[in-house]
N, CA, C and O atoms as a GROMACS GRO file, in nm:
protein
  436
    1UNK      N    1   9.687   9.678   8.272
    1UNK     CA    2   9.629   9.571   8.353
    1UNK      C    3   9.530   9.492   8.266
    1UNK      O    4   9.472   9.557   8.179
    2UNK      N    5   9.503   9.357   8.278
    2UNK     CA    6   9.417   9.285   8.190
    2UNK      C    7   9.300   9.249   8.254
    2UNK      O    8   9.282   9.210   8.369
    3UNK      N    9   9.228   9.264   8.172
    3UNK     CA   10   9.052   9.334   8.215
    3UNK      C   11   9.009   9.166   8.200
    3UNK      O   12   8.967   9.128   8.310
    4UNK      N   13   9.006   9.071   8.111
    4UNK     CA   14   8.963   8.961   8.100
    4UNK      C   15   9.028   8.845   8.121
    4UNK      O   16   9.146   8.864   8.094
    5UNK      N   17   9.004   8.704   8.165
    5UNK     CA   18   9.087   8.559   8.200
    5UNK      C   19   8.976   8.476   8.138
    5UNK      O   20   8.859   8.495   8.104
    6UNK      N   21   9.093   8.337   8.139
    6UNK     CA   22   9.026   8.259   8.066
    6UNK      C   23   9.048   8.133   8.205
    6UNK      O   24   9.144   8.057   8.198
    7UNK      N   25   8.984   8.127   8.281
    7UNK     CA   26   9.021   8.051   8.400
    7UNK      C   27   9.091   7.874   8.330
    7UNK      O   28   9.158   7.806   8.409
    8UNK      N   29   9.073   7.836   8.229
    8UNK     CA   30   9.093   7.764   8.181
    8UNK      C   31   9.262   7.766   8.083
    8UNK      O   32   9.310   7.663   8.035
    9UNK      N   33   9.328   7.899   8.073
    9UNK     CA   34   9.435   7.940   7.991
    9UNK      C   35   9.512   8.019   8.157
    9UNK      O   36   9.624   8.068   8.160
   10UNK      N   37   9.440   8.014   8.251
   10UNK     CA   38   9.606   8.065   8.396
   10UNK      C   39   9.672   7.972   8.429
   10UNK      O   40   9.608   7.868   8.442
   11UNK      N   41   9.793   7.966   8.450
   11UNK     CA   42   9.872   7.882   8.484
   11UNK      C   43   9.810   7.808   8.636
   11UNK      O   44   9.750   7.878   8.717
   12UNK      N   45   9.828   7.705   8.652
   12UNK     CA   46   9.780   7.621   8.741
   12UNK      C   47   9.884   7.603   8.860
   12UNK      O   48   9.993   7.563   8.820
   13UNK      N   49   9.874   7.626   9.007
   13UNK     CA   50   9.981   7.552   9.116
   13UNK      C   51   9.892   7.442   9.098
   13UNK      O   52   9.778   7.429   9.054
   14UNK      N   53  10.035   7.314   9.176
   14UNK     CA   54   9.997   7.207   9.190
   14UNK      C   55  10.043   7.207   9.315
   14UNK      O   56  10.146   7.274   9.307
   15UNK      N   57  10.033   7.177   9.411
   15UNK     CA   58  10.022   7.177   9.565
   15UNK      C   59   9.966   7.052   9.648
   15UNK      O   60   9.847   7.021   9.642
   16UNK      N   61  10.033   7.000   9.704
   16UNK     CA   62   9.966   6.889   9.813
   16UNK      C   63   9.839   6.868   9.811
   16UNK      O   64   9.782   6.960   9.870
   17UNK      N   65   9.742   6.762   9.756
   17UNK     CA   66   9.636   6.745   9.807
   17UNK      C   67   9.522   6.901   9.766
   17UNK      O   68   9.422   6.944   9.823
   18UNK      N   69   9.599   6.948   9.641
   18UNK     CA   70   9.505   7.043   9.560
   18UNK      C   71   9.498   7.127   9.447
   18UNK      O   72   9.621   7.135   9.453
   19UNK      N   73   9.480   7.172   9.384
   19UNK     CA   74   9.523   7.249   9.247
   19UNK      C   75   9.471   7.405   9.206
   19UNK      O   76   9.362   7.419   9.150
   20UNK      N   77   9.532   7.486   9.228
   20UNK     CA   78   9.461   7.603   9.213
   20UNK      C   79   9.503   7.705   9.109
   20UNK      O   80   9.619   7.694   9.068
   21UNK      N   81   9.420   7.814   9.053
   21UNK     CA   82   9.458   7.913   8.988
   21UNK      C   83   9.427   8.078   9.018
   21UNK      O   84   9.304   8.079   9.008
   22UNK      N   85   9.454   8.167   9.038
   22UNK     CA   86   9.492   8.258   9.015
   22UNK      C   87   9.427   8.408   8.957
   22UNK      O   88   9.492   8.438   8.857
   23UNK      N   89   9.362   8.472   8.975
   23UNK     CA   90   9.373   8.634   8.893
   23UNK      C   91   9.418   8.661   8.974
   23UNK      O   92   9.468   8.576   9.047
   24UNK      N   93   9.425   8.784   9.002
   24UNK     CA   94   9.522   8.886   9.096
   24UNK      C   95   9.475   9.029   9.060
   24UNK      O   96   9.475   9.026   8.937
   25UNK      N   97   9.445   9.120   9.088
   25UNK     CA   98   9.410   9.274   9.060
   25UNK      C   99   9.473   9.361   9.182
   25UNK      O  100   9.545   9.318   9.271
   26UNK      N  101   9.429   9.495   9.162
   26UNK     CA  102   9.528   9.578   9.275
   26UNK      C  103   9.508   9.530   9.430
   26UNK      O  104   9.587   9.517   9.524
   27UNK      N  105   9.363   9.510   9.415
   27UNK     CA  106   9.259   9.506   9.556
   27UNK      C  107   9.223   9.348   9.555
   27UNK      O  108   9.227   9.311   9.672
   28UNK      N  109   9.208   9.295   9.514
   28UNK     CA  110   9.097   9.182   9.509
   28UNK      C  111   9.167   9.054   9.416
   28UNK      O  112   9.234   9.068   9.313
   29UNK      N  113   9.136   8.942   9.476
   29UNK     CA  114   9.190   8.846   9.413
   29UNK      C  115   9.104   8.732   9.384
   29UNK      O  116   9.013   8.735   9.467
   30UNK      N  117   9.093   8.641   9.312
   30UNK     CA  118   9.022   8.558   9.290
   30UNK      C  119   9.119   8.431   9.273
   30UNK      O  120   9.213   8.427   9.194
   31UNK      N  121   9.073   8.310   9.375
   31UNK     CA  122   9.129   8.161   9.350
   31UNK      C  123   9.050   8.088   9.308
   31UNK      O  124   8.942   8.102   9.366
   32UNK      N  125   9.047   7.991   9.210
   32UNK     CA  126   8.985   7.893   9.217
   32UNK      C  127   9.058   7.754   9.234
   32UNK      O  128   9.159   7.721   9.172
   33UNK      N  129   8.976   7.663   9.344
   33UNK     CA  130   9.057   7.560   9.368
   33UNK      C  131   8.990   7.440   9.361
   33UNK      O  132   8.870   7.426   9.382
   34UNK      N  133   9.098   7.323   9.321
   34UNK     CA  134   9.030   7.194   9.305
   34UNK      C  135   9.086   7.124   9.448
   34UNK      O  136   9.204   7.130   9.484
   35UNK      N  137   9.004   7.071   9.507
   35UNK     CA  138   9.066   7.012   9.650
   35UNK      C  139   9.010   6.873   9.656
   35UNK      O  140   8.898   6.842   9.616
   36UNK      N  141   9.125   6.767   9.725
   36UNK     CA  142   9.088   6.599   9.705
   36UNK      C  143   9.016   6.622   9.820
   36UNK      O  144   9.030   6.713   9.901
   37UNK      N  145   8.904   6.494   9.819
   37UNK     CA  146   8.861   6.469   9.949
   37UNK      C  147   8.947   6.424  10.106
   37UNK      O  148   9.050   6.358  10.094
   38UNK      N  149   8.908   6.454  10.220
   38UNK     CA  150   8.976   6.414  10.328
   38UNK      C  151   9.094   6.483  10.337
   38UNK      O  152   9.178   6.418  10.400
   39UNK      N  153   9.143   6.615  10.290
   39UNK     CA  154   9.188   6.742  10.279
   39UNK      C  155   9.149   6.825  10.384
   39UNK      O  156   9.039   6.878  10.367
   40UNK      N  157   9.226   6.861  10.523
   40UNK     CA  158   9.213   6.973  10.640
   40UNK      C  159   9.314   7.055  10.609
   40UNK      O  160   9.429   7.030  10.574
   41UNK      N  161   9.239   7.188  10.630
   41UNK     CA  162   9.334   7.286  10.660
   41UNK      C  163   9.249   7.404  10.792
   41UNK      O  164   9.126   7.411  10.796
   42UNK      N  165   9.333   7.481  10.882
   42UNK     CA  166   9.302   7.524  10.971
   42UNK      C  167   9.443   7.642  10.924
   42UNK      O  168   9.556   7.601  10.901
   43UNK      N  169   9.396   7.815  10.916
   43UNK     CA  170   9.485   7.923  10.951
   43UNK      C  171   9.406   8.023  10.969
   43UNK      O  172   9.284   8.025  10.987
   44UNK      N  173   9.486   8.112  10.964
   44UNK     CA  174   9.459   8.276  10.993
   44UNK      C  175   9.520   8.354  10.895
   44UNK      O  176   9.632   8.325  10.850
   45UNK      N  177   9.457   8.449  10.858
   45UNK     CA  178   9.524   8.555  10.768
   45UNK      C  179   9.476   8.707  10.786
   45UNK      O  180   9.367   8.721  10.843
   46UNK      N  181   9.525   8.793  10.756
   46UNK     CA  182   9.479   8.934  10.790
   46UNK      C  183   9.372   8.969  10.663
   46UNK      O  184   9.307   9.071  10.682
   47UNK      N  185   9.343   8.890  10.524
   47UNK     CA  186   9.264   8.927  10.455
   47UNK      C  187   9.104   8.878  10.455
   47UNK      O  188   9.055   8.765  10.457
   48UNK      N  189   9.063   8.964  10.454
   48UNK     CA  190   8.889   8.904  10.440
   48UNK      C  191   8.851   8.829  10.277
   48UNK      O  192   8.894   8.869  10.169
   49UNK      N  193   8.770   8.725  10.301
   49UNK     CA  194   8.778   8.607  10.224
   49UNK      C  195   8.584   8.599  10.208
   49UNK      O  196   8.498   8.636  10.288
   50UNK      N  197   8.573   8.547  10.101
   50UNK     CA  198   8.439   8.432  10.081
   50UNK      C  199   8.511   8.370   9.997
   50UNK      O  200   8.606   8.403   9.926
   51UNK      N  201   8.435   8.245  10.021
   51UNK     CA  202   8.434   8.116   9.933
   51UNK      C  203   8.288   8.069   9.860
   51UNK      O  204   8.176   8.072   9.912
   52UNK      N  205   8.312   8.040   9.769
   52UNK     CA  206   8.170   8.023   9.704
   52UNK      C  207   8.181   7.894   9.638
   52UNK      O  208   8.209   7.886   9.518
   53UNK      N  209   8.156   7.762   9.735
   53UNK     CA  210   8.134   7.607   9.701
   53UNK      C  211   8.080   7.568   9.606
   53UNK      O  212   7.961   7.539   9.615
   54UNK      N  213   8.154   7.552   9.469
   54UNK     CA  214   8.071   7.530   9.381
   54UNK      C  215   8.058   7.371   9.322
   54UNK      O  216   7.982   7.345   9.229
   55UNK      N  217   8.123   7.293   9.374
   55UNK     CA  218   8.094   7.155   9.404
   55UNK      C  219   8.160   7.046   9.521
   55UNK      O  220   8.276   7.067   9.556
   56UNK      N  221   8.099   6.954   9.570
   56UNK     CA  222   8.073   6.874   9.681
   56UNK      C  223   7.994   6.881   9.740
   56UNK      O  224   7.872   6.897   9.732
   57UNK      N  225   8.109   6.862   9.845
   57UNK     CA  226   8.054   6.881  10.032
   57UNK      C  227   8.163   6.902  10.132
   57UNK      O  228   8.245   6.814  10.160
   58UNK      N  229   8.160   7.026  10.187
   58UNK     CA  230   8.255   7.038  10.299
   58UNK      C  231   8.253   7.081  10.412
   58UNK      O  232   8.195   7.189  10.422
   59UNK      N  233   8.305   7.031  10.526
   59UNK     CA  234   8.309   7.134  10.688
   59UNK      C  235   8.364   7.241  10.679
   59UNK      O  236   8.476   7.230  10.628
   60UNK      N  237   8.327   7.376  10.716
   60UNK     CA  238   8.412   7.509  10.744
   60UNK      C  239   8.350   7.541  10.904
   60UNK      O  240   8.236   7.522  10.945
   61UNK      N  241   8.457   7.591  10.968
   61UNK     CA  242   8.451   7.655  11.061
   61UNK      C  243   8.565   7.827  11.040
   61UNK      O  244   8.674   7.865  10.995
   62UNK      N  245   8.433   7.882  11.113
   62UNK     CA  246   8.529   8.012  11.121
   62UNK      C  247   8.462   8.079  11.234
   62UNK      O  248   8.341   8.086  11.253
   63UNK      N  249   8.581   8.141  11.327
   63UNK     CA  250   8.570   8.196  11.488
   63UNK      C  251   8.470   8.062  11.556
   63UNK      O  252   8.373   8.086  11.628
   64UNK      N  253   8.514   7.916  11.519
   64UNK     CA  254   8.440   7.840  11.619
   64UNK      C  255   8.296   7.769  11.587
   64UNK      O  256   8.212   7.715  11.658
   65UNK      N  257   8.303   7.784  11.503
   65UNK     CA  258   8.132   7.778  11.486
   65UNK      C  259   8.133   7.729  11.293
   65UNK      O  260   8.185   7.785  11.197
   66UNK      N  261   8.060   7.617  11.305
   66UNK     CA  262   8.127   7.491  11.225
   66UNK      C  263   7.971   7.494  11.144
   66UNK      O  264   7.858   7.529  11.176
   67UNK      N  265   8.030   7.441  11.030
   67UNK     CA  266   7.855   7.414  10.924
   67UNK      C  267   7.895   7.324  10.816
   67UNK      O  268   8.005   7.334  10.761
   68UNK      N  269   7.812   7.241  10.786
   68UNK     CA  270   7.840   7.162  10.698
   68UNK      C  271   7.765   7.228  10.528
   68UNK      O  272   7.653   7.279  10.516
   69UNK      N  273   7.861   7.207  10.423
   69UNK     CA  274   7.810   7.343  10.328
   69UNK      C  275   7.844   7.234  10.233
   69UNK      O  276   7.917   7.137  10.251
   70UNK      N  277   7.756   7.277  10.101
   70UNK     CA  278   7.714   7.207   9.970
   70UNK      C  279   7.737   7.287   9.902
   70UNK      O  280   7.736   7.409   9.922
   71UNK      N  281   7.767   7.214   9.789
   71UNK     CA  282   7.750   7.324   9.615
   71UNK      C  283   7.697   7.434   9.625
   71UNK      O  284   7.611   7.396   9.705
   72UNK      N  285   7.667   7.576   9.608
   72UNK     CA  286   7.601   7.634   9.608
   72UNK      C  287   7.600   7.740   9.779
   72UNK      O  288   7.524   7.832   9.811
   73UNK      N  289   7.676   7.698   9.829
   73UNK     CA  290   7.682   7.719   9.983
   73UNK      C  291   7.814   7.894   9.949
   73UNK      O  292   7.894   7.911   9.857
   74UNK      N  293   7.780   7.983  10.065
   74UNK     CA  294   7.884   8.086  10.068
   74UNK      C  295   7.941   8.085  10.214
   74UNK      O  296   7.871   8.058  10.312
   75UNK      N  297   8.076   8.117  10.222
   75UNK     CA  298   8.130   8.125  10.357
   75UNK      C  299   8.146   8.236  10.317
   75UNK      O  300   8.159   8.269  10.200
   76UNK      N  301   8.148   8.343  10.461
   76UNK     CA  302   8.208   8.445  10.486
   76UNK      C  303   8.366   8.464  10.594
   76UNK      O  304   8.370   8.413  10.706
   77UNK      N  305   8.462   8.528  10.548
   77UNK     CA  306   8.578   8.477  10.631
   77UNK      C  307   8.630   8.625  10.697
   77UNK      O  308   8.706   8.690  10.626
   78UNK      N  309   8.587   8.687  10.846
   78UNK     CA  310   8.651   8.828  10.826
   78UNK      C  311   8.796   8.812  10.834
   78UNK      O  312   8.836   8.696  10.829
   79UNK      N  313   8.884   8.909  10.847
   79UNK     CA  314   8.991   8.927  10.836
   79UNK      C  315   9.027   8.896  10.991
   79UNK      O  316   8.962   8.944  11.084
   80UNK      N  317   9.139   8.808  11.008
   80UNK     CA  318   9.194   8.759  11.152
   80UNK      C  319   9.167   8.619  11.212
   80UNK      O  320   9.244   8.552  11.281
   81UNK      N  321   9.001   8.579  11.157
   81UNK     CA  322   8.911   8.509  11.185
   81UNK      C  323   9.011   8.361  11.184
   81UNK      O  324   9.078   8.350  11.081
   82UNK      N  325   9.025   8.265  11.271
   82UNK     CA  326   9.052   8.124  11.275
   82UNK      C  327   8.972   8.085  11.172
   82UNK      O  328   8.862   8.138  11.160
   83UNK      N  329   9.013   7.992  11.087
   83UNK     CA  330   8.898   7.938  10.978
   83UNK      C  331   8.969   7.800  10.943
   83UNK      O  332   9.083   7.770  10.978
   84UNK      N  333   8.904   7.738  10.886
   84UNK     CA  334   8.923   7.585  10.822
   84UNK      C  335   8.853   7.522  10.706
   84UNK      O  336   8.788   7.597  10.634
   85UNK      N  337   8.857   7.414  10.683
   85UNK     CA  338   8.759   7.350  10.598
   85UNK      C  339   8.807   7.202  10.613
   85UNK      O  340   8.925   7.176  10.635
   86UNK      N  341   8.707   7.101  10.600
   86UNK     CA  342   8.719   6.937  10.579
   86UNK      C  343   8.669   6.944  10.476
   86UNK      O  344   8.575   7.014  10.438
   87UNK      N  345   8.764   6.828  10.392
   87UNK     CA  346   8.701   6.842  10.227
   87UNK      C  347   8.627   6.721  10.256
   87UNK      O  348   8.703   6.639  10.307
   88UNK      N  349   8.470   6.662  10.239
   88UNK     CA  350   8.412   6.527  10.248
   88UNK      C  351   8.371   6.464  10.135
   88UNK      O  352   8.297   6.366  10.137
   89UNK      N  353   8.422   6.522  10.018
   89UNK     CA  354   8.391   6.498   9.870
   89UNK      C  355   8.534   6.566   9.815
   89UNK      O  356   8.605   6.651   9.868
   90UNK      N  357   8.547   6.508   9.710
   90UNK     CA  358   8.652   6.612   9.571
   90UNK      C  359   8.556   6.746   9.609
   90UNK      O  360   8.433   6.751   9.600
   91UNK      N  361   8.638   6.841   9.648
   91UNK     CA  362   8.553   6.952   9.633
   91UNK      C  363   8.599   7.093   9.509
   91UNK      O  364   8.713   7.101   9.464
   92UNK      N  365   8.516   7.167   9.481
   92UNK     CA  366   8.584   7.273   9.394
   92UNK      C  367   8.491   7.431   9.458
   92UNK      O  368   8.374   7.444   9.494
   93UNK      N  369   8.614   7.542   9.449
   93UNK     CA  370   8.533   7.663   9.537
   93UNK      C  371   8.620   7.793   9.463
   93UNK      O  372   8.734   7.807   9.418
   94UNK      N  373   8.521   7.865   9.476
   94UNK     CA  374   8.641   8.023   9.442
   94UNK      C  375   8.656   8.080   9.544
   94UNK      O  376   8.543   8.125   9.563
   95UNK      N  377   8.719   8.113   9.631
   95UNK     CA  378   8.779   8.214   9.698
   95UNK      C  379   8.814   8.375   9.654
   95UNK      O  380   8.892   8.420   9.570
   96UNK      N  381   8.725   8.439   9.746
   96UNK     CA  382   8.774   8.626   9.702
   96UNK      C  383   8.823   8.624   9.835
   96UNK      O  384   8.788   8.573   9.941
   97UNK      N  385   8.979   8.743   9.767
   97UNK     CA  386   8.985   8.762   9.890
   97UNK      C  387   9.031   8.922   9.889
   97UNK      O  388   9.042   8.969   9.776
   98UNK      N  389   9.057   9.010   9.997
   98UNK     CA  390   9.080   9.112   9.955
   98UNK      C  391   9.148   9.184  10.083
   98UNK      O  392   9.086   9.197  10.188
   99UNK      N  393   9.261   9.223  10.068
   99UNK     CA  394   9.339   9.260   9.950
   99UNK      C  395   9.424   9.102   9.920
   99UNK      O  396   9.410   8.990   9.970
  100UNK      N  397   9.495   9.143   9.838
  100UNK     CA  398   9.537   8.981   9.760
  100UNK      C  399   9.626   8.961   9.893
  100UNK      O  400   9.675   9.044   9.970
  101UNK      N  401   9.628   8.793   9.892
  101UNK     CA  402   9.695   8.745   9.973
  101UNK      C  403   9.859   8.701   9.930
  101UNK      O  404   9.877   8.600   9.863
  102UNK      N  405   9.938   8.758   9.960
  102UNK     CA  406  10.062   8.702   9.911
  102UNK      C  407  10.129   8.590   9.896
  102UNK      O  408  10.201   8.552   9.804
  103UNK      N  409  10.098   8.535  10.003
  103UNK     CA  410  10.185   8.382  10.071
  103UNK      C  411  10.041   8.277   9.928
  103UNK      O  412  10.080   8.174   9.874
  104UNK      N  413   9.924   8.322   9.904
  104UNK     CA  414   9.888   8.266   9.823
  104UNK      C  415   9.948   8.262   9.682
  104UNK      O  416   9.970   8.159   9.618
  105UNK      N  417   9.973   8.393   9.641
  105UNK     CA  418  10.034   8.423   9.492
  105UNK      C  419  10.129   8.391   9.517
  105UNK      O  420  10.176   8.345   9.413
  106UNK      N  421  10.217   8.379   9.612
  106UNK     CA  422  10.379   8.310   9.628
  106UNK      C  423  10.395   8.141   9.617
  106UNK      O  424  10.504   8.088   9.602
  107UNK      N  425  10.287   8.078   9.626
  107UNK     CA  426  10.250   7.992   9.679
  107UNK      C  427  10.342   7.866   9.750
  107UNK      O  428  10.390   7.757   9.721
  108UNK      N  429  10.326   7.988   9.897
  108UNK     CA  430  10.383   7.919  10.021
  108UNK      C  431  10.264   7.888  10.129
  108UNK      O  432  10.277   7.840  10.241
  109UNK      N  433  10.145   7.928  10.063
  109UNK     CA  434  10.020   7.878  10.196
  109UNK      C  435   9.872   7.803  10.093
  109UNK      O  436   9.772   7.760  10.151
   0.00000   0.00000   0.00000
């Protein structure tokens, strides 16, 4: 298994309205994503998630209950939880999630 990444040397998806990359480990996964502004998404997944906003500005709601979050901002996502985000800037964020999400590494979601 490979202990180190070069987030800059993983292969990149290119995806509708965003661009993301990738580690993957047994348990735990790490995304990082570039997202255009005026970008919604609204799902559900069985894995528990944070996101850690590391530039813009965006809406997240999760179980209902909505916040407007900046650079520097953390969401918490439990597992099941309705969740979303409005992108109101180019935004960029890492996502953990755990255990890895498949339909992400497949990238069908």
């Amino acid at each position: 298994m490979q202990h180190f990444y070069d987030l800059n040397q993983v292969k990149e998806q290119d995806m509708p309205g965003r661009k993301r990359r990738l580690v993957v480990g047994k348990d735990v996964m790490l995304v990082y994503v570039e997202r255009e502004a005026g970008t919604t998404q609204e799902h559900t997944h069985d894995n528990e998630q944070l996101v850690y906003l590391q530039k813009g500005k965006a809406r997240f709601t999760v179980g209902g209950e909505s916040r407007e979050i900046e650079a520097g901002g953390v969401v918490h996502i439990p597992a099941g939880a309705l969740h979303g985000l409005e992108a109101h800037t180019p935004i960029t964020y890492i996502g953990i999630y755990t255990p890895p999400r498949k339909e992400v590494i497949d990238a069908t979601a």
